[in-house]
C-alpha positions in Angstrom: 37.4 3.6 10.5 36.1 5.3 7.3 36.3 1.9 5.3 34.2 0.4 7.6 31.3 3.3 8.2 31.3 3.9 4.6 29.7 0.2 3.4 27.3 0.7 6.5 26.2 4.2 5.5 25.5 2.4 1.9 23.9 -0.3 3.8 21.4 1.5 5.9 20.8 3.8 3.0 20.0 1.5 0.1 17.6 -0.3 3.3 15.5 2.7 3.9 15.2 3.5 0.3 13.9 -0.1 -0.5 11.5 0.4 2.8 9.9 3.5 1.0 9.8 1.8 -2.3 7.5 -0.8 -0.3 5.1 2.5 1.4 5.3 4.5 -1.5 3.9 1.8 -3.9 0.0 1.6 -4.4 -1.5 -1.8 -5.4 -4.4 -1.4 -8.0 -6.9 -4.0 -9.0 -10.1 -4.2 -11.1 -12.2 -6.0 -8.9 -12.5 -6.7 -5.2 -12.4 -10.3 -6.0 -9.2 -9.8 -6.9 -7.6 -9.0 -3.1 -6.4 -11.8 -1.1 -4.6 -11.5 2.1 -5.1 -8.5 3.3 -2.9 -7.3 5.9 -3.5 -4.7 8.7 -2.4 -1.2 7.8 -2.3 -2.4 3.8 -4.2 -0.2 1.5 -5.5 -1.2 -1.8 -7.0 0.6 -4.7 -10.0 -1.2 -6.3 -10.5 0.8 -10.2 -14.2 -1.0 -10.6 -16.4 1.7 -11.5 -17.8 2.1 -8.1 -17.0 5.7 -7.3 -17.8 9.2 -8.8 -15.3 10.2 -11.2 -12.1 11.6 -9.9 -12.0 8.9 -7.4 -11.2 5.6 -6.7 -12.3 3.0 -4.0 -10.1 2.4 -1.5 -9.5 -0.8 0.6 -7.5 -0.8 4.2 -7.0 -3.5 6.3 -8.7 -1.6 9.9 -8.4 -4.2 12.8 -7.8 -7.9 13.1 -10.5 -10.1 14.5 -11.9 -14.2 15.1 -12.2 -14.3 11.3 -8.9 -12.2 10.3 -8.3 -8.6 9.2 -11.4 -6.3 8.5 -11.3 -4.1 5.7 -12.6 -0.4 5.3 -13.8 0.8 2.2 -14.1 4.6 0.8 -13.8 6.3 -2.1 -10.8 8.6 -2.0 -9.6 11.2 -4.4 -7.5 9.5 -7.1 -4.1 10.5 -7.5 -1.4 10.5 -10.0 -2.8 9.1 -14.0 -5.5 6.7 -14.5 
């Protein structure tokens, strides 16, 4: 019984830590232009300039409509180095 819990506890566990790899990592680009397929939930940094200093302009896929997913942008406090 322990021989066969054991792979599945490595299993599940190397499955969740690869599912908050995924959350965890931020996707930066230079310019707007440079996001495609934007996906609902997904939240993409844009470093263009655009904000005050300290932040950085943040895209998020809101709600899906006729023409696809609609984005929000703000500028958000940046975090971690530049």
């Amino acid at each position: 019984m322990i021989a066969i819990s054991l792979p599945r506890t490595l299993l599940l566990g190397a499955i969740a830590s690869l599912a908050f790899t995924a959350i965890a990592r931020a996707d930066i680009v230079g310019r707007e232009s440079d996001i495609s397929g934007l996906r609902l939930g997904q939240k993409i940094y844009v470093d263009d300039g655009s904000c005050p200093a300290g932040q950085i302009k943040e895209i998020a896929g809101m709600r899906l409509s006729a023409a696809g997913v609609e984005a929000s942008r703000k500028c958000v406090d940046r975090k971690g180095k530049r």
